[in-house]
C-alpha positions in Angstrom: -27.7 1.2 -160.0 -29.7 1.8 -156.8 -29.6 0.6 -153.3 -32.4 -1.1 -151.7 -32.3 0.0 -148.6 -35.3 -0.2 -145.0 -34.8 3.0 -144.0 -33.6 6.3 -146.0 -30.4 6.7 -143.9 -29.8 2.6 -143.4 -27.8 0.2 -144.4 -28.4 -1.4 -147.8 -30.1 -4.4 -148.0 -29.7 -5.1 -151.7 -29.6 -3.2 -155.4 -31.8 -2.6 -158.1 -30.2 -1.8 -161.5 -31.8 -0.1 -164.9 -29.7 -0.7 -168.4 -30.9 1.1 -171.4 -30.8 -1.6 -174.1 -32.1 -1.7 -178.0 -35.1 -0.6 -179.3 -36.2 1.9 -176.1 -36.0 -1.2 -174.3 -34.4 -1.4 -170.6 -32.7 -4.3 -168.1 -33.6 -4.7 -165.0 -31.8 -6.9 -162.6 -31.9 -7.3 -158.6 -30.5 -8.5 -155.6 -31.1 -8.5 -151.6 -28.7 -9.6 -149.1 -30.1 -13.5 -148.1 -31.1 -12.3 -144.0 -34.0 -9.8 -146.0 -35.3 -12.1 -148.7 -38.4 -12.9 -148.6 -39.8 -9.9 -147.3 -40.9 -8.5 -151.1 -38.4 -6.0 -151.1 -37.3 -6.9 -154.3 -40.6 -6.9 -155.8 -41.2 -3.5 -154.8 -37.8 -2.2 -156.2 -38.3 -4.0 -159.4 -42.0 -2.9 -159.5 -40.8 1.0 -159.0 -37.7 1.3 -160.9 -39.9 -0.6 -164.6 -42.6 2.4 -163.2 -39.8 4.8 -163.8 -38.1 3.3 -166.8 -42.0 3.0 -168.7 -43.4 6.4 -166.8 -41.0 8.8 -166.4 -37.8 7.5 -168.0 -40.2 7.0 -171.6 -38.4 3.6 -172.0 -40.9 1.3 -174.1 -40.6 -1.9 -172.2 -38.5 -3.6 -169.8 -36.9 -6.9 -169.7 -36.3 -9.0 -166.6 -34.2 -12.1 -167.5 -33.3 -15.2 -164.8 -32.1 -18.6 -164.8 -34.6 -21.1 -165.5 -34.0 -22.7 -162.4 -34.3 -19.5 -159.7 -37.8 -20.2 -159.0 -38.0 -17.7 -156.8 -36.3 -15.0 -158.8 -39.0 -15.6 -161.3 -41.9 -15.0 -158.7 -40.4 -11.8 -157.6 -40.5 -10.8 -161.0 -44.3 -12.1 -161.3 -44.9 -10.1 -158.0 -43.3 -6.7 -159.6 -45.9 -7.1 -162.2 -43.5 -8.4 -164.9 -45.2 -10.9 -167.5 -43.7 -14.0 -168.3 -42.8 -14.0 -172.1 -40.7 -17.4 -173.0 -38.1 -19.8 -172.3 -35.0 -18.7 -174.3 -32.6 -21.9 -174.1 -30.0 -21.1 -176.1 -29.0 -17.7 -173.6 -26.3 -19.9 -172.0 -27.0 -18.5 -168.6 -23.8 -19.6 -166.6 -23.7 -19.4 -162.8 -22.9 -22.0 -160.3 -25.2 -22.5 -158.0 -25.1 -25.3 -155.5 -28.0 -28.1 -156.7 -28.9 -26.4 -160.1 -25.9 -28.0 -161.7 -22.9 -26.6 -164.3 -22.6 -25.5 -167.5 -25.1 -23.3 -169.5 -28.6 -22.9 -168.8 -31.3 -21.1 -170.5 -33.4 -18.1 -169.2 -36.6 -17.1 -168.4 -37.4 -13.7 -170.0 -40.2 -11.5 -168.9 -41.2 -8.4 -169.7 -43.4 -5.5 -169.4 -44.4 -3.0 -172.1 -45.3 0.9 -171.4 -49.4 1.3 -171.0 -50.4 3.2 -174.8 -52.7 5.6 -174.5 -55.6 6.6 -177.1 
């Protein structure tokens, strides 16, 4: 996991995190304190860390999964350079959030795949 933070010395503003998953594929997930959203900070940490995890980490794609509802969670992962892929409704995302309901929802997966070369 990795802090998000303005300066190199300041006080984080949110986290990016990488987990290695099947098939040389990674997870990456995000968060930024509400005051700094907005700002594309977590567009830029998601955009660096998947340019690690395909470039230097040799991880063959990453994954980027969010709630069908978090519209803007899926934009920041459109900004970052992440592809939308699908709908997956039967992940049974569970989270209450204040106007998006209860109970299971599905996810929006995207992902991005390392460049091949030849």
């Amino acid at each position: 996991m990795f802090a998000v933070r303005l300066a190199t010395d300041g006080e984080a503003i949110g986290m990016a995190e990488l987990q290695p998953g099947p098939e040389g594929r990674a997870d990456i997930s995000y968060s930024i304190v509400p005051a700094h959203r907005r700002n594309g900070y977590a567009a830029r940490a998601v955009r660096l860390l998947s340019d690690a995890d395909l470039d230097e980490l040799g991880f063959r794609g990453i994954e980027l999964r969010c709630d069908v509802e978090n519209v803007a969670s899926a934009r920041t992962a459109e900004r970052a350079g992440v592809v939308f892929e699908r709908i997956d409704p039967d992940a049974g995302f569970f989270e209450h959030v204040e106007g998006w309901g209860d109970g299971p929802r599905g996810e929006r997966v995207y992902r991005r795949r390392a460049r091949t070369t030849g």
